[in-house]
N, C-alpha and C positions, 0 to 999 in steps of 0.2 A: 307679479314682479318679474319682470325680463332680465336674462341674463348680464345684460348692459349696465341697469340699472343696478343688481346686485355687486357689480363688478365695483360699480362707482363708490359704493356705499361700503364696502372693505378697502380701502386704501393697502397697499401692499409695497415694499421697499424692490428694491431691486440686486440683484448680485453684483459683487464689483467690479466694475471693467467691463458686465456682459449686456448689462437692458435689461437682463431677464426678471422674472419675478419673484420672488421668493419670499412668501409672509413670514414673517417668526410667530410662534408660538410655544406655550410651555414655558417651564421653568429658564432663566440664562443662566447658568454656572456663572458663580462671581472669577472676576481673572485672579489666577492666582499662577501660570506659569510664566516664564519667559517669553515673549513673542520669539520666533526666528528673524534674522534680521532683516528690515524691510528694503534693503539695497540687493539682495538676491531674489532668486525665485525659491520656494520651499521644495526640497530635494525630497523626492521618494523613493524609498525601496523595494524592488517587489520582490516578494519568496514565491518560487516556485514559474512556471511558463508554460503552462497549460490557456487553454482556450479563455477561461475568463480573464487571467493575467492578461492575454495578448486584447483582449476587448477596452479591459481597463486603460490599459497602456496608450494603447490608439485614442481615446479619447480623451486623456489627461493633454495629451498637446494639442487640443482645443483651450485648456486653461489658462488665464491669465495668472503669469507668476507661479505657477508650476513646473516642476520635470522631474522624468523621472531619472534618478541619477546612478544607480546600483540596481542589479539582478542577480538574483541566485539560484540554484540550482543541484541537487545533488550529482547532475552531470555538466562539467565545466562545459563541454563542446553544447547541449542544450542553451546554456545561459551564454555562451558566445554569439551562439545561433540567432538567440532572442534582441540581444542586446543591439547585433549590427543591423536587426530586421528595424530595430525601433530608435535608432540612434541615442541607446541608455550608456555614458560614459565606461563605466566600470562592469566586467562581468566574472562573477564568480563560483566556484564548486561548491561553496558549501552556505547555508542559511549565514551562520554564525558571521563570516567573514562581511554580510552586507551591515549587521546589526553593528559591527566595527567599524564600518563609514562611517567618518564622521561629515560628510556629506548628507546624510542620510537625517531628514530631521523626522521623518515618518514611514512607518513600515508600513505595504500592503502585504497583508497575510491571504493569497489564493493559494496555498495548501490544501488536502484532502482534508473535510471535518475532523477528521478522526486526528490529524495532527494540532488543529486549532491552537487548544489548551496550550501544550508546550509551547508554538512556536510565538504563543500572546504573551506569555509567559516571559519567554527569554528577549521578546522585544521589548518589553516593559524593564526587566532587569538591566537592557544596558543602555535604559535610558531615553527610548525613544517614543514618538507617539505611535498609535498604532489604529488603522483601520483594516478590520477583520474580515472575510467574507461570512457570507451566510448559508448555513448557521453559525452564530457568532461558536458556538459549541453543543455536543452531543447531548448533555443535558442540562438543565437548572442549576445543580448543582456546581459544574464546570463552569457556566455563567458567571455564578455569582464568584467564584477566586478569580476570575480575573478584572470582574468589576471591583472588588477589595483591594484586587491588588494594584490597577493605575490608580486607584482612591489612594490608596496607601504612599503612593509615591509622587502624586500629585501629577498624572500624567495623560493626558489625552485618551479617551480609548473611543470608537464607534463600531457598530455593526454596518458591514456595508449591503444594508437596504434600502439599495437603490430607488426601489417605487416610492417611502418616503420621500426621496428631494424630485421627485419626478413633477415637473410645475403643471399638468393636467392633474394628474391625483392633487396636488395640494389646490387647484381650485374647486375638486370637487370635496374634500374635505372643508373648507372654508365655506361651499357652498351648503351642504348638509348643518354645519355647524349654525348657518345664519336663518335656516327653517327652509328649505327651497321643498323640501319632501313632508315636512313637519313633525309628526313624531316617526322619528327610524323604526320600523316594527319588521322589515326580512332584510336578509344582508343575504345574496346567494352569489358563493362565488366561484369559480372552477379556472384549474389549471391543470394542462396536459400533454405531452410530449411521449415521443417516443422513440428511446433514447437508444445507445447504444446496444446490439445483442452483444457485443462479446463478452464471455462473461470472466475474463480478467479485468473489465475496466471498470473504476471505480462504483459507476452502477449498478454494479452486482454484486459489489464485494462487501460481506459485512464491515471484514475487517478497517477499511475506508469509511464506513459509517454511512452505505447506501440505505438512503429511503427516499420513497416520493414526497411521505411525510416530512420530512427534513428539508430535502433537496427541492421538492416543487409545493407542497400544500404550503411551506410556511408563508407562501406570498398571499394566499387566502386566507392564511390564519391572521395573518398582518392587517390586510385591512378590514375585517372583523373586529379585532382590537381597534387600532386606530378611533374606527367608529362607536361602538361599543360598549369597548374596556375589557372590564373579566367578565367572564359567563358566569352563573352559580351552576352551571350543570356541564360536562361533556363527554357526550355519546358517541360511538363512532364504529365503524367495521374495516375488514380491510382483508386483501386478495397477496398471502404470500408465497413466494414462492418456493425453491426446494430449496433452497440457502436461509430464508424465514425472512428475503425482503419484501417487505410491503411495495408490490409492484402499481398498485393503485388502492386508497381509500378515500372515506367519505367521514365527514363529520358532522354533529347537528351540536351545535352550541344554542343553552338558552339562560335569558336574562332577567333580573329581578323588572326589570321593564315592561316586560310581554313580549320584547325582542327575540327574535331567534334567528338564528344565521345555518345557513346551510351551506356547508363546504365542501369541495372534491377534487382529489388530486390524483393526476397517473405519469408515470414515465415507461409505457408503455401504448396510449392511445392518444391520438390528435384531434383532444377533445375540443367544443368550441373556444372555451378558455374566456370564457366572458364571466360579465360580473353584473348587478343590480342593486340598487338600493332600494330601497320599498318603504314609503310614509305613507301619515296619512293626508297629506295635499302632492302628495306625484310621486314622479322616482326619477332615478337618473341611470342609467343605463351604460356601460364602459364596455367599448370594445375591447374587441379581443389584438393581443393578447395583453389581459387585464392590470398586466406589474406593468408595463409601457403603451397604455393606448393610443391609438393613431387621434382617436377623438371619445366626445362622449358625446349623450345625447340626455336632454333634462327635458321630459315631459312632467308638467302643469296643469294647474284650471281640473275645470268639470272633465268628468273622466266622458261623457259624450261628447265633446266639441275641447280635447285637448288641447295646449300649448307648446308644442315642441320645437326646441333650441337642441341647435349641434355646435359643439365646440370643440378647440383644444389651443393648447398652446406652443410655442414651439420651442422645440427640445434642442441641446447641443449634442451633438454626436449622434452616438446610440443612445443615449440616456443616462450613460455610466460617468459621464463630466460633472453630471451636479451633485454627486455624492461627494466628490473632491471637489468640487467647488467652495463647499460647505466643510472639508475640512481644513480647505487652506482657510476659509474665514474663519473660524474658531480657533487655528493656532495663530495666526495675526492677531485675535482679538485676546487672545492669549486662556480662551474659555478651556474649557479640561470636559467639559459634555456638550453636545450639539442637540440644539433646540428639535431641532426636525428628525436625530436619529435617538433620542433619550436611551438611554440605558434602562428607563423603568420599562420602557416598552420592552426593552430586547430581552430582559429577563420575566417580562409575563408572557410574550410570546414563548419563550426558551420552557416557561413551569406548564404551557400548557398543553406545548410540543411534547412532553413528559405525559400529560396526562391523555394524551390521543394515543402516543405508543402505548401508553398501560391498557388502556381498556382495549385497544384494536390486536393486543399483544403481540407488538414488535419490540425484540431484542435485539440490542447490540452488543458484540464482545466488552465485556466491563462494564459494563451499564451501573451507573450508581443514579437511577431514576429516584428524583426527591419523594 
């Protein structure tokens, strides 16, 4: 079966306003909030103006019906800074005061992990929806009160894992799912950077919640899940340093399937950062680097005389548009969980994030590992 032809044979909807593609999948949360009103564009807020913020930001004004409207910061001249870099209306000193706009129909939480919790927390408490960076939180346990807690209040929440709404990954999930490799039997995936030495900055700092395993494996952990699900088993090792962070590990997850997934993450080497699937009729191959690839490549047929397709799709911005893309459709459609970022995922990724620190024994200040 050719790429073409498989392309045909999934039918796929498009995002609104853009052409691009977007399957749904998964459960739809029935509506049960308010929409924002459809004569505006949906107002965002971001905490905090570090590197990912400013990534995010840059790419929200590729959005239709987007902006972002408020910034904060615990230093006002920072969030002044930010604001006129990215023409954000309102800029302010402290978190609190953004969660006070009422402009503001959605909070982007790029905080340090370590402040996650609260800052999901207080965005929830005064009402608003909320897209978290990743990790959604430090562990399982952290996860699940603030999944309770927009449950509880009936209010919007996503983890912003971005490679879920990334329209290559989702055609090669679609593709996997429609038998292109046949039964998934290796998932091998690697991610690796190397990040800052200094070690005041949040990569080194326990107290920040530096791991690779957090901060870079969970994009391998992710699409293991995705594909997968849960493991019954996981192994793992890892290289810390004199602070006790996991400066690079490796994982082997395996499945009541016969599947097994071999994962490895460093913020210290630049490593290929690619990824594989492996069936038993082909595989499909993702460049590097594997959360955003340029292309993939789906080898077929007789492994003597094989069939290889290269593809990809094309992405808005960096790639960090279609993660808002997808939350402005879901508070339009007034859903309270996004098909493409589920919450079941975010919290079995988050219980198994838990379970690679335990066995690789990495600690964080306060760990309440489930």
């Amino acid at each position: 079966m050719s790429f073409a032809t498989a392309r045909a044979s999934h039918p796929v909807r498009t995002w609104p306003g853009t052409g691009q593609t977007a399957p749904q999948r998964g459960r739809v949360t029935p509506v049960t909030s308010t929409p924002p009103a459809p004569d505006r564009a949906v107002g965002f807020g971001i905490l905090a103006t570090g590197g990912i913020a400013n990534g995010f930001v840059r790419d929200l004004a590729h959005v239709p019906g987007a902006r972002a409207v408020a910034v904060g910061s615990r230093s006002l001249d920072r969030a002044r800074v930010f604001a006129a870099e990215h023409g954000v209306a309102a800029a302010y000193g402290s978190y609190e005061q953004v969660l006070a706009d009422p402009a503001v129909d959605v909070v982007y939480v790029a905080t340090p992990h370590s402040a996650h919790e609260d800052n999901v927390l207080a965005a929830l408490a005064a009402g608003k929806a909320v897209l978290c960076e990743k990790p959604l939180a430090l562990t399982a346990r952290q996860a699940a009160r603030m999944v309770d807690e927009a449950r509880r209040r009936g209010l919007f929440l996503a983890e912003a894992m971005w490679m879920r709404c990334n329209p290559t990954l989702l055609r090669v999930v679609d593709g996997v799912r429609a038998g292109w490799v046949g039964e998934v039997r290796q998932v091998r995936a690697d991610l690796g950077l190397a990040a800052r030495s200094d070690p005041d900055s949040r990569w080194h700092d326990p107290a920040l919640g530096a791991s690779s395993l957090l901060d870079v494996g969970i994009y391998p952990l992710t699409l293991a899940t995705w594909l997968l699900g849960e493991p019954e088993q996981v192994h793992g090792a890892a290289v810390l340093d004199e602070r006790g962070v996991d400066d690079t590990a490796g994982l082997v997850l395996s499945y009541a399937s016969g599947a097994v997934a071999t994962l490895s993450c460093s913020q210290q080497s630049w490593s290929d950062s690619a990824a594989t699937i492996a069936g038993s009729a082909g595989r499909i191959e993702i460049a590097p680097r594997m959360h955003h690839p340029p292309s993939v490549t789906w080898v077929s047929g007789a492994m003597d005389a094989p069939q290889v397709e290269t593809f990809s799709e094309p992405v808005i911005g960096k790639g960090l548009a279609h993660e808002a893309i997808e939350v402005v459709r879901c508070l339009r459609a007034g859903q309270l969980e996004s098909p493409l970022l589920p919450l079941a995922g975010t919290l079995l990724v988050a219980r198994l994030l838990d379970r690679a620190r335990e066995v690789c024994g990495v600690r964080l200040p306060g760990d309440d590992l489930a």
